[in-house]
C-alpha positions as CSV (number, residue, x, y, z in Angstrom):
1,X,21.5,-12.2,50.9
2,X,24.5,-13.7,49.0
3,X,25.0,-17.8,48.9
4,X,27.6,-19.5,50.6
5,X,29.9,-21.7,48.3
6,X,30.1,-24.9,50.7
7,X,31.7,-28.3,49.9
8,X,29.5,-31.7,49.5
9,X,31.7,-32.9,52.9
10,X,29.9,-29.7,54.8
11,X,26.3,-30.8,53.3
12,X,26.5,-34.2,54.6
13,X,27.7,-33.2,58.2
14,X,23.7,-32.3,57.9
15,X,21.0,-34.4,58.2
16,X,20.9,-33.3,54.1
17,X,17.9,-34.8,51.7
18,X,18.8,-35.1,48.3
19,X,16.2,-34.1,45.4
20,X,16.5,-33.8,41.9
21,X,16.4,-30.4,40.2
22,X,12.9,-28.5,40.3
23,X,11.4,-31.5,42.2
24,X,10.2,-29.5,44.8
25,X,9.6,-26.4,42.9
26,X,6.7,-25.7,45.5
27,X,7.4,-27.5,48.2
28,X,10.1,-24.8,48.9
29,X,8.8,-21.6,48.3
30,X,9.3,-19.0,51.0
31,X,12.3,-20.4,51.2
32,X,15.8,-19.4,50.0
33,X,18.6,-21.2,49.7
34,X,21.6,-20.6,52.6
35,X,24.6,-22.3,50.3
36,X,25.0,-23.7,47.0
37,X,27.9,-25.9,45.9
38,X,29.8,-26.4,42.8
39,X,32.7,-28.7,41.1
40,X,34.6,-28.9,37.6
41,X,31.5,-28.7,36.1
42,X,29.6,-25.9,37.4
43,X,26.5,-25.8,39.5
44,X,26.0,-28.9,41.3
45,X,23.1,-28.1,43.9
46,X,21.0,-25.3,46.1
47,X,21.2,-26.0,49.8
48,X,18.0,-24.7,51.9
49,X,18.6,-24.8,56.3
50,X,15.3,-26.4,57.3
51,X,15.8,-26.5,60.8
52,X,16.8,-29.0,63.2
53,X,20.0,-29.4,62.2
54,X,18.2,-30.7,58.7
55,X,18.9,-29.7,54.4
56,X,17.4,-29.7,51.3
57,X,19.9,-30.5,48.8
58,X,18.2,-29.9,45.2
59,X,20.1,-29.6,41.9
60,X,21.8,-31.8,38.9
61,X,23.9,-33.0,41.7
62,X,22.5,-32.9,44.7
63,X,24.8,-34.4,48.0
64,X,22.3,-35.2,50.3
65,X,22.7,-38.2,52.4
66,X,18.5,-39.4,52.3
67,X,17.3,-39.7,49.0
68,X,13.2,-39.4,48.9
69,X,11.0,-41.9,47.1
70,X,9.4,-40.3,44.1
71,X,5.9,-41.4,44.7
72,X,5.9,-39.1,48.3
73,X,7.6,-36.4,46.8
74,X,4.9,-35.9,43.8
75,X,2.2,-36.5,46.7
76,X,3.9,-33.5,48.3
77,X,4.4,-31.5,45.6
78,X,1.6,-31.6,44.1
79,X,-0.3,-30.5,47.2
80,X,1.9,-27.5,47.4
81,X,1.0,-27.0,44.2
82,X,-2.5,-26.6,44.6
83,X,-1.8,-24.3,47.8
84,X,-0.2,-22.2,45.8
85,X,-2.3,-21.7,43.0
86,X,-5.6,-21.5,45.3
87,X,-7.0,-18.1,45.7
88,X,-5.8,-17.3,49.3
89,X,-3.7,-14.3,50.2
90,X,0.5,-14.9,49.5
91,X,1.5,-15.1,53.4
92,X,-1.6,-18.0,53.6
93,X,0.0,-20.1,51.1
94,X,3.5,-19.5,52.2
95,X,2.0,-20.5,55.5
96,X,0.3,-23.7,54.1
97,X,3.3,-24.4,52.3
98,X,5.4,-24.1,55.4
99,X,3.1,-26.3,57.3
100,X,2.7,-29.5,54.6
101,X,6.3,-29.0,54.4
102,X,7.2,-29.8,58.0
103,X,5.0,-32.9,57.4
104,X,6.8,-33.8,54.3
105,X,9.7,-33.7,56.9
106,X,8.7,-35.6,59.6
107,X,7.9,-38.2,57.0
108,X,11.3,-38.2,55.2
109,X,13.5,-37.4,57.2
């Protein structure tokens, strides 16, 4: 499915979190992103729709309007990490991932 080109003002008519490039590498996969948006220097960020009415925002220059402390997103990362590297089938982890990911939500967001 091809990405929509939106503008930062649509992102933050979204509950939209902001994170830094690759900082939630794992934390987001079996995802893919719904919208990217970019300015007069190229690729600013990857938007993913997380559900209730909620973003992710990651990229050089990511528009989010919640910005996540760094010590919770490593915690979360690096547990996703772990669930993905772990022996268990692909749809287990995705499922795992999907699951500490709605946590890492309900604390952020």
């Amino acid at each position: 499915m091809a990405k929509e080109k939106w503008t930062c003002k649509k992102v933050r008519q979204y509950n939209a979190i902001s994170i830094s490039y690759c900082g939630a590498w794992y934390l987001l996969r079996g995802l893919e992103p719904i919208a990217y948006t970019a300015g007069v220097y190229g690729w600013n960020e990857d938007i993913y729709y997380v559900g209730n009415n909620t973003l992710i925002a990651t990229g050089y220059r990511p528009h989010g309007t919640k910005h996540v402390p760094y010590d919770i997103l490593e915690s979360y990362e690096e547990q996703a990490r772990t669930i993905y590297n772990s022996k268990l089938s692909y749809e287990v982890k995705i499922v795992n991932i999907g699951a500490l990911r709605a946590e890492f939500l309900e604390k952020v967001a």
